[in-house]
LOMARBA-871879 format. One record per residue (C-alpha): residue number from 1; chain; x, y, z. Coordinates in nm, 3 decimals. Each point is the difference from the previous one (the first is absolute). Layout:
<pts>
     i   ch        c1        c2        c3
   NUM    A         X         Y         Z
...
</pts>
This chain:
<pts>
     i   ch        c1        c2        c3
     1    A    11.044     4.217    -3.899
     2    A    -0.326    -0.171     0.067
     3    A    -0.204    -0.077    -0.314
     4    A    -0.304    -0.225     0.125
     5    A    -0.258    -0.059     0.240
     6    A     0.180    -0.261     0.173
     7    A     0.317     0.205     0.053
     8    A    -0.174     0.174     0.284
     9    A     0.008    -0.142     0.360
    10    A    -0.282    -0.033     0.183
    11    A     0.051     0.291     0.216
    12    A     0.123     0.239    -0.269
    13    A    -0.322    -0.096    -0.195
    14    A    -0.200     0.140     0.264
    15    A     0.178     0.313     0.043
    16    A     0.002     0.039    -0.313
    17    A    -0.438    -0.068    -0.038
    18    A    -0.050     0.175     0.308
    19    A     0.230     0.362    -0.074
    20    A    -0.130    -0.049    -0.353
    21    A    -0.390    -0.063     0.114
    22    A     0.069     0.331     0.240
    23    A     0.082     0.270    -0.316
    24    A    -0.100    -0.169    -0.356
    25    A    -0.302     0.267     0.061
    26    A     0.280     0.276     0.007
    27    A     0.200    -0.192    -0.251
    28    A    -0.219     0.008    -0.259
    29    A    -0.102     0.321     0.047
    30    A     0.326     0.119    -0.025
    31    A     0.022    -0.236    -0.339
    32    A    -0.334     0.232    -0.090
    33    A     0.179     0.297    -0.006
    34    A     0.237    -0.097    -0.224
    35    A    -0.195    -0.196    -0.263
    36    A    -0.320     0.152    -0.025
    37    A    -0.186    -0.283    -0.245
    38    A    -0.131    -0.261     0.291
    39    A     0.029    -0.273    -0.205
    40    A     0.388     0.069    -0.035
    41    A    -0.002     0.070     0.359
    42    A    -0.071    -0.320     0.072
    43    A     0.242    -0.158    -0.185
    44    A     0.266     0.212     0.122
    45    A    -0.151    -0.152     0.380
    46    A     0.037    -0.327    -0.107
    47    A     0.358     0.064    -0.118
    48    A     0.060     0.197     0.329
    49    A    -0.074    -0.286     0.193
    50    A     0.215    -0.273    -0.162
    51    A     0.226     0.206     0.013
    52    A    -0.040     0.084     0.377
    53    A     0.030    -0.386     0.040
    54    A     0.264    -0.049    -0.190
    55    A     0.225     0.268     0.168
    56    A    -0.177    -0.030     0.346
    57    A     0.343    -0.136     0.111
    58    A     0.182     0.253    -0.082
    59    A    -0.253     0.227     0.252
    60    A     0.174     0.172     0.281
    61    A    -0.316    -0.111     0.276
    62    A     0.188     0.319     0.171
    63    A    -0.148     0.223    -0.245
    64    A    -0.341     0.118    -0.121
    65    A    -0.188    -0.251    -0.244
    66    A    -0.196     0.283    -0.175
    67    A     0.298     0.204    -0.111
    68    A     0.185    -0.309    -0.142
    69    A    -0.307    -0.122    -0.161
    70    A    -0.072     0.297    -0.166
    71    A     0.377     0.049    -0.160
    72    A    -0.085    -0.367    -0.134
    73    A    -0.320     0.149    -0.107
    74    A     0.136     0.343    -0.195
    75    A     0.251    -0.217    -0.168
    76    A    -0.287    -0.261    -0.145
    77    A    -0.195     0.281    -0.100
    78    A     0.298     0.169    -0.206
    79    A     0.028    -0.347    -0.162
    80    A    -0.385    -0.003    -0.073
    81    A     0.069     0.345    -0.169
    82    A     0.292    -0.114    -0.205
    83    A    -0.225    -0.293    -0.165
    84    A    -0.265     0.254    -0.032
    85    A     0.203     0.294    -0.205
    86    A    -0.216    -0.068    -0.325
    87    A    -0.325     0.118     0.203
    88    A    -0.026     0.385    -0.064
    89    A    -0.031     0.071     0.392
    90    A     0.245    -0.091     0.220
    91    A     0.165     0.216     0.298
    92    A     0.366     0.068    -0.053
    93    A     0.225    -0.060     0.256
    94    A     0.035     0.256     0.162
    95    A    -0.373     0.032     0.059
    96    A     0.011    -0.327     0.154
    97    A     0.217     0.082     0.257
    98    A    -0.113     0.275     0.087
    99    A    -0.338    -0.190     0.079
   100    A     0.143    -0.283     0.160
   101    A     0.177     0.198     0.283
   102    A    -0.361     0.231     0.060
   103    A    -0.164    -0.343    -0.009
   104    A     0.207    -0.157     0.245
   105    A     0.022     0.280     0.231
   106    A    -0.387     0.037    -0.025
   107    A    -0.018    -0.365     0.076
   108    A     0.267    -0.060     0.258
   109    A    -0.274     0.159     0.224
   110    A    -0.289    -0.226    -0.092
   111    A     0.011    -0.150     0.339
   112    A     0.025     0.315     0.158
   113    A    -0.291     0.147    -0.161
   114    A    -0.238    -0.298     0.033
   115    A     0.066     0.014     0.387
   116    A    -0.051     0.357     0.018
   117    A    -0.301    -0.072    -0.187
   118    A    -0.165    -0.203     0.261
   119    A     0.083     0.263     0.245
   120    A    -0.147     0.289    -0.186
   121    A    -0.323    -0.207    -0.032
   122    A    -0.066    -0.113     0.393
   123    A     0.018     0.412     0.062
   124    A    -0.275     0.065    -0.246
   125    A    -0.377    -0.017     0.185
   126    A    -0.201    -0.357    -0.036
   127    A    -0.235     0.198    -0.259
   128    A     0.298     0.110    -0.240
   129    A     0.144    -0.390     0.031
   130    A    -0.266    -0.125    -0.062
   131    A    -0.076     0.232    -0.320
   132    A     0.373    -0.088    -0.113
   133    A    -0.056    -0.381     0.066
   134    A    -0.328    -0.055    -0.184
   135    A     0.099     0.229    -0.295
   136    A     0.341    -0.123    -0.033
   137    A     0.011    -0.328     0.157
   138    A    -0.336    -0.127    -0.059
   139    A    -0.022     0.132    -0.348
   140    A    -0.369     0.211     0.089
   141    A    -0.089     0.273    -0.249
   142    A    -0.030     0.323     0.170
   143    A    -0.334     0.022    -0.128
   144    A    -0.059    -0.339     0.164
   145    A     0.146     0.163     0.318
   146    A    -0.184     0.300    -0.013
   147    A    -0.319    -0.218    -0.010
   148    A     0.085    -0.151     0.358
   149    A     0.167     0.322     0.130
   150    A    -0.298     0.234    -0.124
   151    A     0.271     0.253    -0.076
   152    A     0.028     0.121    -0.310
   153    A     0.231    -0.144    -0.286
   154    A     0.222     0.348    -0.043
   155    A     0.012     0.020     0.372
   156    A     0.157    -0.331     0.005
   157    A     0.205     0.045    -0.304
   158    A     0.139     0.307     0.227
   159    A     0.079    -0.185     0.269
   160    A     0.178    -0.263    -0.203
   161    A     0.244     0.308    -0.167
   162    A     0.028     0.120     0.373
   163    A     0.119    -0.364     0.117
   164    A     0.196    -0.064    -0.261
   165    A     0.242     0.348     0.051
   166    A    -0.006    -0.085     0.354
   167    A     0.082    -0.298    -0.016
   168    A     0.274     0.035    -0.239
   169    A     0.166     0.346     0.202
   170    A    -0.018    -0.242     0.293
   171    A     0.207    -0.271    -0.142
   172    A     0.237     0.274    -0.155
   173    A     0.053     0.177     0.313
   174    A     0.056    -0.338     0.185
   175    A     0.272    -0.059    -0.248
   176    A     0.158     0.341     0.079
   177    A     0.004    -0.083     0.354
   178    A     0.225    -0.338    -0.046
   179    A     0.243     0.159    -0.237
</pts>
């Protein structure tokens, strides 16, 4: 079993950065889940990816990198739990589980719902984009928006709520179509 850096080859090393690049977003959300302390999520990241490495050869490339990295993932986090027994708050194993299969299917569609995202948006008119892209992606107040819009801040408030639901029933029924 590999053990180093060097025990890679070349092309396996960028697989491995590139499929490993693609989901640690997912990865360690999935590690967020299960250890709720971010500090200790981290850690339990770190350990997820050495051991990634060290078992990338052991990857079926046929297979889905997610799924395998988050098995590596529940396991590190049990072991995180056993060193931290002493703390008075720990989830029990069963709970853990049970969180780590609704995290990974919740997750497993990531992709999915980012896409469908995208799609939902482009439908919306210019004027609700461009709400959603100066509150959310330009960081604007709404009060600073309802300054330039000259509409009034519960109006826009509103609107957000309104977005927001349609927005999300759009992704969800997008999601119902591929199943």
């Amino acid at each position: 079993m590999p053990n180093s850096v060097s025990s890679l080859n070349s092309s396996s090393r960028s697989i491995f950065t590139s499929l490993l690049d693609k989901d640690r977003f997912r990865i360690f959300n999935y590690i967020r889940t299960l250890v709720p302390h971010y500090s200790d999520a981290e850690d339990v990241y770190q350990h997820v990816c050495l051991t990634l490495w060290k078992k990338f050869e052991e990857f079926d490339r046929d297979r889905d990198f997610f799924p395998w990295a988050c098995g590596i993932a529940f396991y590190t986090a049990r072991n995180h739990y056993r060193g931290v027994r002493h703390d008075r708050l720990y989830f029990d194993q069963d709970l853990l589980e049970t969180m780590s299969r609704k995290r990974v299917q919740h997750l497993s569609n990531y992709n999915s719902r980012i896409e469908y995202l995208h799609e939902c948006l482009s439908s919306l008119t210019s004027s609700d984009q461009k709400l959603l892209r100066d509150a959310v992606f330009e960081k604007q107040s709404i009060a600073e928006i309802a300054v330039t819009t000259e509409k009034s801040i519960q109006t826009l408030y509103n609107r957000m709520s309104i977005l927001r639901r349609e927005l999300a029933e759009c992704i969800s029924r997008k999601l119902r179509n591929e199943q």
